[in-house]
C-alpha positions as CSV (number, residue, x, y, z in Angstrom):
1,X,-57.9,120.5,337.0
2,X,-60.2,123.0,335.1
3,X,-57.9,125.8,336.9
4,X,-54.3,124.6,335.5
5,X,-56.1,123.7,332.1
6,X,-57.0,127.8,332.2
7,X,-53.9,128.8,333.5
8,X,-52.0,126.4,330.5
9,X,-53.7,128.4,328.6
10,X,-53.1,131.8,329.3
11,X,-49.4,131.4,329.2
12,X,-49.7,129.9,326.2
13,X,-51.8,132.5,324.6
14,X,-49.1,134.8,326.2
15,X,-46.7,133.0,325.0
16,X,-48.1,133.2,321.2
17,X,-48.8,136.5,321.4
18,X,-45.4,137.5,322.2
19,X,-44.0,135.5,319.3
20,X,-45.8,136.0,316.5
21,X,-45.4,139.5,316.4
22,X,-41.7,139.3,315.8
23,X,-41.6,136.4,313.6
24,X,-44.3,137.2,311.0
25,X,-42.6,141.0,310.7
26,X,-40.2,140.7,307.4
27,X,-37.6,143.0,308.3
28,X,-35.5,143.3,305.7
29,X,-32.5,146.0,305.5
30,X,-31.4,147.1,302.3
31,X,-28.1,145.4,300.6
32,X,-26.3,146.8,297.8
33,X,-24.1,144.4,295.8
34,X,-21.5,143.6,297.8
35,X,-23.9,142.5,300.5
36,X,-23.8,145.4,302.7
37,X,-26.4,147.0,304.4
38,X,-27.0,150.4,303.1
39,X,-29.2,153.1,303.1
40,X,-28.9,155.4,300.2
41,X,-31.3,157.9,298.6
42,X,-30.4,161.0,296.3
43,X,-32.5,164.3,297.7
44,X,-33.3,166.9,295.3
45,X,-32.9,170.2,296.4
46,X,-34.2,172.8,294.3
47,X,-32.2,176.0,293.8
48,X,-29.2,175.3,296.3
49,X,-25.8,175.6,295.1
50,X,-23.0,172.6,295.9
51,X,-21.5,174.7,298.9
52,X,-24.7,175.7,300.7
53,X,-25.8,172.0,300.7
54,X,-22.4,170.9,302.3
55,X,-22.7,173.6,304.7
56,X,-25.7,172.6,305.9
57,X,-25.5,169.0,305.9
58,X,-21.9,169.7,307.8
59,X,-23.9,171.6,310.2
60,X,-26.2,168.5,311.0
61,X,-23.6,165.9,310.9
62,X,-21.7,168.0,313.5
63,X,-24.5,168.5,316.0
64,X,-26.1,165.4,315.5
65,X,-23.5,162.6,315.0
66,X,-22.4,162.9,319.0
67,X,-20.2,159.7,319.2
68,X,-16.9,158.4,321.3
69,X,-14.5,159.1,318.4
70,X,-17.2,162.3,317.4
71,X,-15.0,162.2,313.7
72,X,-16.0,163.9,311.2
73,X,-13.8,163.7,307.8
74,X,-14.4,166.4,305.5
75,X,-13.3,165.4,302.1
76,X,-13.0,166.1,298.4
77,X,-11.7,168.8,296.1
78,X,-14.0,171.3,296.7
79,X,-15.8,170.3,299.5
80,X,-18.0,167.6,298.4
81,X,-18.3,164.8,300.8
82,X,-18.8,164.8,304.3
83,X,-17.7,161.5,306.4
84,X,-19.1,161.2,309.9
85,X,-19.2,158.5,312.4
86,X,-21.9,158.5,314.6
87,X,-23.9,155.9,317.2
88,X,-27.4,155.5,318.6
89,X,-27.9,154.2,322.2
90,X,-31.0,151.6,321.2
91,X,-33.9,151.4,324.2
92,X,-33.5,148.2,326.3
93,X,-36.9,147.3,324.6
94,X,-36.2,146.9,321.4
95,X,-34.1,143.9,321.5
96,X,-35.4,141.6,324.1
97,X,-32.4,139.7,325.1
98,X,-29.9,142.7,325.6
99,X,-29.7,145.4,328.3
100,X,-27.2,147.9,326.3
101,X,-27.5,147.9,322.7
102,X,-25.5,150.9,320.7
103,X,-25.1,150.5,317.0
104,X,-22.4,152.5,315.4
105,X,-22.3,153.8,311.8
106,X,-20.6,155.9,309.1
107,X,-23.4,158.9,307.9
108,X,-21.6,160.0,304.5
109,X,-22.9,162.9,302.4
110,X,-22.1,163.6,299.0
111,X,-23.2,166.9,297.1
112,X,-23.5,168.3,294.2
113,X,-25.5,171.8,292.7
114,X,-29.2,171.1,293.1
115,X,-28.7,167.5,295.0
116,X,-27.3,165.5,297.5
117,X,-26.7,161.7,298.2
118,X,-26.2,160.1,301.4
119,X,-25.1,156.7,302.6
120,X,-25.7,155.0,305.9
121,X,-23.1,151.9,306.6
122,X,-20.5,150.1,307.9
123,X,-22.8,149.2,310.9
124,X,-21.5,147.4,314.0
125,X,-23.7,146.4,317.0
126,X,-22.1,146.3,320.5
127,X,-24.2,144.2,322.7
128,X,-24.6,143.1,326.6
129,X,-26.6,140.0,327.6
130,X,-25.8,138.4,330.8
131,X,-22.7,140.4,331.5
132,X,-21.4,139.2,328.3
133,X,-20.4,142.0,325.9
134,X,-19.7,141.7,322.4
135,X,-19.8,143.7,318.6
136,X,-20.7,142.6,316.1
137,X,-21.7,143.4,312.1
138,X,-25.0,144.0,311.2
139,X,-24.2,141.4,308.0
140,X,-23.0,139.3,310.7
141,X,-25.9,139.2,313.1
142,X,-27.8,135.8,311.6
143,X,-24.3,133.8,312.5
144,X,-24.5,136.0,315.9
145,X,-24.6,133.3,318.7
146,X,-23.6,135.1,322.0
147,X,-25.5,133.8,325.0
148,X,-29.0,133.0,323.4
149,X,-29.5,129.7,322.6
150,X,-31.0,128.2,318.6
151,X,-34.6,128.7,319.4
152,X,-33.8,132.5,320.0
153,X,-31.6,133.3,317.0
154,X,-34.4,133.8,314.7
155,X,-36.4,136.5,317.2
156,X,-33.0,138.0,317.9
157,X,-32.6,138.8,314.4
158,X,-35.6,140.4,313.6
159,X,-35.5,142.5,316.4
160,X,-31.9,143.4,315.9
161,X,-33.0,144.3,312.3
162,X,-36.5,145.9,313.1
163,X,-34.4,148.2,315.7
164,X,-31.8,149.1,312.8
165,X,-34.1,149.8,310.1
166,X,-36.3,151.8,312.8
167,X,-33.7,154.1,314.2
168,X,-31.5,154.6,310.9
169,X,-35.0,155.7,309.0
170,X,-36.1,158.0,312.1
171,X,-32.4,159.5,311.2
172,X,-32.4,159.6,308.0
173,X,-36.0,161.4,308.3
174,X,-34.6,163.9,310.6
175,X,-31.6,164.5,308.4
176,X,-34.3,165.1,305.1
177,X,-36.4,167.5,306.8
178,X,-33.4,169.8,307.7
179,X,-31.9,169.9,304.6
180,X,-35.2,170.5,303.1
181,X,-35.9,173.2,305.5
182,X,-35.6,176.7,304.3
183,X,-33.6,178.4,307.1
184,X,-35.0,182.3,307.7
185,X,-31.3,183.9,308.9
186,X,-33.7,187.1,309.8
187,X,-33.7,186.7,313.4
């Protein structure tokens, strides 16, 4: 008896400790007012002209952004906005219920003398669980039902959201330092 009543326990200690983590995290992705999610910031970039920040950020886009469709729209009347479509492959264990997460996104750049904006969005999950697949929108992903049943839903979603907001920020980082990077062509 003492035995079960110790092993009752440990699971659910185990049990606890798995769960708590991922329901007292809040994380929240940023909306704008349509009720998107967006990730937006203006970088300043001191003493750069409106072409050499567009060449540089096209440079980035272009060798980073490595997706199926690998698209990347160059718009505006003198070279001004950059549209590309990219996807990250998120690890197995960063969503518990999946085994193939990849999240797919528009990466658009605007620029101007001295600054640039950029906007992370329209972001679409394609999921597997169970030999099920589907894709859905991040906006979407409280309504997501798939294969994992009520009790699930809320862990589900925060781990879909912790693994946005994680691998769009690691991105976005990446993307800051190299434009912020001076770049010595003196090789």
């Amino acid at each position: 008896m003492r035995i079960k009543l110790s092993f009752k326990y440990l699971i659910f200690l185990l049990v606890i400790s798995f769960s708590i983590p991922a329901l007292g995290q809040n994380y929240e992705l940023p909306i704008d007012e349509t009720g998107k999610v967006v990730f937006t910031d203006v970088i300043p970039l001191e003493e750069m002209s409106k072409v050499d920040i567009y060449k540089k950020a096209k440079m980035w886009i272009v060798s980073t952004l490595k997706s199926g469709d690998n698209m990347v729209e160059l718009d505006g009347t003198n070279s001004d906005k950059i549209i590309g479509t990219g996807n990250i492959i998120i690890p197995e264990e960063e969503i518990f219920s999946s085994h193939h997460e990849s999240l797919n996104f528009k990466f658009i750049v605007m620029c101007k003398d001295n600054r640039l904006k950029y906007s992370v969005e329209n972001f679409t999950l394609h999921l597997t669980m169970f030999n099920y697949n589907s894709v859905t929108s991040i906006e979407a992903i409280r309504d997501y039902k798939g294969t994992i049943g009520k009790k699930r839903q809320i862990q589900f979603e925060s781990e879909v959201k912790a693994a946005v907001k994680k691998n769009i920020e690691l991105l976005v980082n990446e993307f800051v330092i190299h434009m912020n990077k001076t770049e010595n062509d003196d090789w």
